[in-house]
C-alpha positions as CSV (number, residue, x, y, z in Angstrom):
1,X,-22.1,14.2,-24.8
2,X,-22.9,12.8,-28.4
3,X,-22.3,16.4,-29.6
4,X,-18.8,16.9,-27.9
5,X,-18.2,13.3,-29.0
6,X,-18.8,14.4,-33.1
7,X,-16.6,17.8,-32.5
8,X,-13.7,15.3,-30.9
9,X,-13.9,13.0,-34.0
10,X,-13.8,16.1,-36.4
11,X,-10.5,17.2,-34.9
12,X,-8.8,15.4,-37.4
13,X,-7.8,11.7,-39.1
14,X,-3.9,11.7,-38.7
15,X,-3.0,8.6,-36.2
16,X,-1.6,10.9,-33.6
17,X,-5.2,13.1,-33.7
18,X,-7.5,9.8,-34.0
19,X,-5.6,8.5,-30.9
20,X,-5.9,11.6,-29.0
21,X,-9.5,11.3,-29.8
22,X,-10.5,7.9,-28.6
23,X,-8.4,8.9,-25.1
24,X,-10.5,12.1,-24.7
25,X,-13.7,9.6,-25.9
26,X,-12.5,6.9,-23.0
27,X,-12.0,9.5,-20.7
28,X,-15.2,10.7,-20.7
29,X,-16.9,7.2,-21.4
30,X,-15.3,6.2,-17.9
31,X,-16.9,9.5,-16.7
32,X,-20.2,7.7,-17.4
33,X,-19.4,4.4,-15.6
34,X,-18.7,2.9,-19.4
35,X,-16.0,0.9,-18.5
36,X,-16.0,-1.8,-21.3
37,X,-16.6,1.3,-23.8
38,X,-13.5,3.3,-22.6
39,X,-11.6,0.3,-22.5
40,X,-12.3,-0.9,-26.2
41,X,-11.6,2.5,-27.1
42,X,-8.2,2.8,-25.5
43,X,-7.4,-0.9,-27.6
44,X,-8.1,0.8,-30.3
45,X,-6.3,3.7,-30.2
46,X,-3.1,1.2,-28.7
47,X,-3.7,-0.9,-31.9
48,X,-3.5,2.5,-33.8
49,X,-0.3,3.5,-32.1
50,X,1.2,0.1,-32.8
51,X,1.3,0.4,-36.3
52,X,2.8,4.6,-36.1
53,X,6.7,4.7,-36.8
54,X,8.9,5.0,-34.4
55,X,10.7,8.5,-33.8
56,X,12.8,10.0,-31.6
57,X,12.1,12.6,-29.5
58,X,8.8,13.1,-26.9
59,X,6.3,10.8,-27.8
60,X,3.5,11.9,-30.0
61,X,0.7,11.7,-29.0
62,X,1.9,13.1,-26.1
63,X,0.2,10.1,-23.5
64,X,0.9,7.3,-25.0
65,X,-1.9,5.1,-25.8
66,X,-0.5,1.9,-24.0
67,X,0.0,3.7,-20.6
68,X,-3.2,5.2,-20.4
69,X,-4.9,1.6,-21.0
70,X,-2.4,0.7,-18.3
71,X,-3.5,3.0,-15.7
72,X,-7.2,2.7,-17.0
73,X,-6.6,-1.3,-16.3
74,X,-5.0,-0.7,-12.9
75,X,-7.6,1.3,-11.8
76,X,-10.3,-1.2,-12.6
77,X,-8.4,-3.7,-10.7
78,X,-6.8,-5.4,-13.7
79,X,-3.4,-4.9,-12.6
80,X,-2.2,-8.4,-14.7
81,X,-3.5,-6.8,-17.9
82,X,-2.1,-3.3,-16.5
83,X,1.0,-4.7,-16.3
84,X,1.3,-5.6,-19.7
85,X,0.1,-2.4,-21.2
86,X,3.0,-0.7,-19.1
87,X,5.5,-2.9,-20.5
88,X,4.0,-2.1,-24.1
89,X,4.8,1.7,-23.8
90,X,8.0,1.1,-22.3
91,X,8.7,-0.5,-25.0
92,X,8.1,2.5,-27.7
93,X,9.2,5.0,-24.7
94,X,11.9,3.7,-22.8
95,X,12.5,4.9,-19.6
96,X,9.2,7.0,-19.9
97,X,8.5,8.0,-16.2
98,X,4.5,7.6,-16.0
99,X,5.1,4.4,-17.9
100,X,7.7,2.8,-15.1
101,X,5.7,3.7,-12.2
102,X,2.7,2.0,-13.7
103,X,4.7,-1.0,-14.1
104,X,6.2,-0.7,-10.8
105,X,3.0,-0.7,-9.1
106,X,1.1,-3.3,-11.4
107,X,4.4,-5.9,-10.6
108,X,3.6,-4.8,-7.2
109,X,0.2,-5.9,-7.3
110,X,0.4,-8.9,-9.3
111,X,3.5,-10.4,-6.6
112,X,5.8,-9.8,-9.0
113,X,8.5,-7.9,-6.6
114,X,11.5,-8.3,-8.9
115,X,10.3,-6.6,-11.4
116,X,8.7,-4.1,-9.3
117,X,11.6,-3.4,-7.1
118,X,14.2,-3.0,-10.9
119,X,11.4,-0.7,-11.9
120,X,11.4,1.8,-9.0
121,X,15.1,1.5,-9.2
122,X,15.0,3.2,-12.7
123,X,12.7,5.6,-11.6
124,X,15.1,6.5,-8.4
125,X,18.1,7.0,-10.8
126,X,15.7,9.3,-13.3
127,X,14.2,11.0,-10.0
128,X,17.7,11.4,-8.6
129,X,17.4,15.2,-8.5
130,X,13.6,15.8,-8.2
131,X,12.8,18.2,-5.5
132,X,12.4,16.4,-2.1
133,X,8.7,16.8,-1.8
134,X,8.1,15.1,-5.4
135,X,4.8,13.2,-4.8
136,X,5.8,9.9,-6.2
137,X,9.4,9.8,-4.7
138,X,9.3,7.8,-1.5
139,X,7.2,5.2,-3.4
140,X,10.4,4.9,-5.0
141,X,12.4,4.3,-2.2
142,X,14.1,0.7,-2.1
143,X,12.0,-2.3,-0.9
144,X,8.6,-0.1,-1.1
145,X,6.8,-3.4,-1.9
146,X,7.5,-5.7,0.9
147,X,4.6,-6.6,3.0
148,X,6.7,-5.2,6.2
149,X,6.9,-1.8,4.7
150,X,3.3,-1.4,3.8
């Protein structure tokens, strides 16, 4: 692992490599049950991505830093935190799919059904046309966070 780990940091030192990096590092570090390690890895790499220019077009890197710490969080049962993160790459990606979802399902989870129920409206009117066996499109359908429904 330490040797893949030296290879990944000699891949490059733009931002958009170091992030990619210390996502590939956290991935791995979660691998090994080294939650708090993969965690402060994906801060830093958010951190990095924070202070990168904004630009038009896909994002680069192409997973954005704040929605991978989002789903990380989430995953760990950290859906308050999660929820933030989502928000922060909505911010640099609006309307980014992944990034909606997330927050859909962390507002969800923290009780926050408004926000949860606006989100998976947005991701309805960008799923519009996706095939009808889409795997995420009936968790999109309208109330899909009321307790009767679940």
């Amino acid at each position: 692992m330490e040797k893949l780990s030296q290879q990944i940091d000699g891949c490059g030192s733009s931002p958009g490599a170091r992030i990619m990096g210390m996502q590939v590092k956290a991935v791995l570090a979660l691998e090994d049950e080294r939650q708090e390690q993969a965690l402060k890895l994906l801060r830093e790499a958010s951190a990095i991505e924070d202070e990168m220019p904004f630009s038009f077009g896909p994002p680069f890197p192409p997973k954005p830093a704040h929605e991978l710490l989002g789903q990380v969080l989430f995953k760990l049962g950290r859906a308050d935190e999660a929820l933030t993160e989502f928000q922060k790459s909505l911010e640099r990606a609006p309307g980014r799919s992944l990034s909606l979802l997330g927050l859909a399902r962390a507002a969800a989870k923290t009780g926050n059904h408004e926000l949860a129920a606006e989100s998976y409206r947005q991701l309805r009117g960008i799923w519009h046309a996706a095939d009808p066996d889409w795997p995420w499109l009936e968790e999109t359908q309208p109330d899909p966070v009321l307790p009767s429904k679940r």
